[in-house]
N, C-alpha and C positions, 0 to 999 in steps of 0.2 A: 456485532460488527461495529456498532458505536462507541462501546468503548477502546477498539482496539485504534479507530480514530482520533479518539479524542484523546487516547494516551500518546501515541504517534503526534497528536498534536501542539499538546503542550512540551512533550521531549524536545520537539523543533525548533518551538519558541526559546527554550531555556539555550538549547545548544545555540540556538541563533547570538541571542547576548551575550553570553560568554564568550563563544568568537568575534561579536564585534570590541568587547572589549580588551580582550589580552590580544588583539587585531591578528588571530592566526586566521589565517585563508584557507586550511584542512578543516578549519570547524565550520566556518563559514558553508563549506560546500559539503557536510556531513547532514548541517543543518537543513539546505535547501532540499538533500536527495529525503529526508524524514519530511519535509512540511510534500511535497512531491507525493510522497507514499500515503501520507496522513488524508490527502484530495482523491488518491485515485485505489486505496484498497478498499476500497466498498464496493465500485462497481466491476473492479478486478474479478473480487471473488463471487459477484452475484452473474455476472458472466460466465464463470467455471463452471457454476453446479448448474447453468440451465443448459452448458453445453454435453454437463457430465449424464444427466439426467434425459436430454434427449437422444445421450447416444447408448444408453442403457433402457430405453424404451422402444428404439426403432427397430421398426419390423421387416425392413429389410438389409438387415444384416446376413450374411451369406456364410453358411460353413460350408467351405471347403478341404 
């Protein structure tokens, strides 16, 4: 998962500059939603698998 940050992170950076200097405003906000994803897909997905994982362990689950 770190590197999928740390890739996520420098992508943001670069799109960050780049938009500030050709001054397009799509990039600019391409770049905030990657530095955004770059902060919060770690605890995204370590969220997932202990919610995937406690609902594939629980014992009472009910077939009907």
């Amino acid at each position: 998962m770190e590197y999928i940050q740390s890739v996520l992170l420098v992508v943001g950076v670069i799109v960050l500059v780049v938009g500030y200097r050709k001054n397009q405003r799509n990039l600019l906000l391409s770049a905030a939603v990657v530095l955004f994803l770059a902060g919060t897909v770690g605890n995204f997905t370590q969220g997932f698998l202990d919610g995937f994982n406690a609902a594939g362990s629980s014992s009472a689950v009910s077939a009907k």
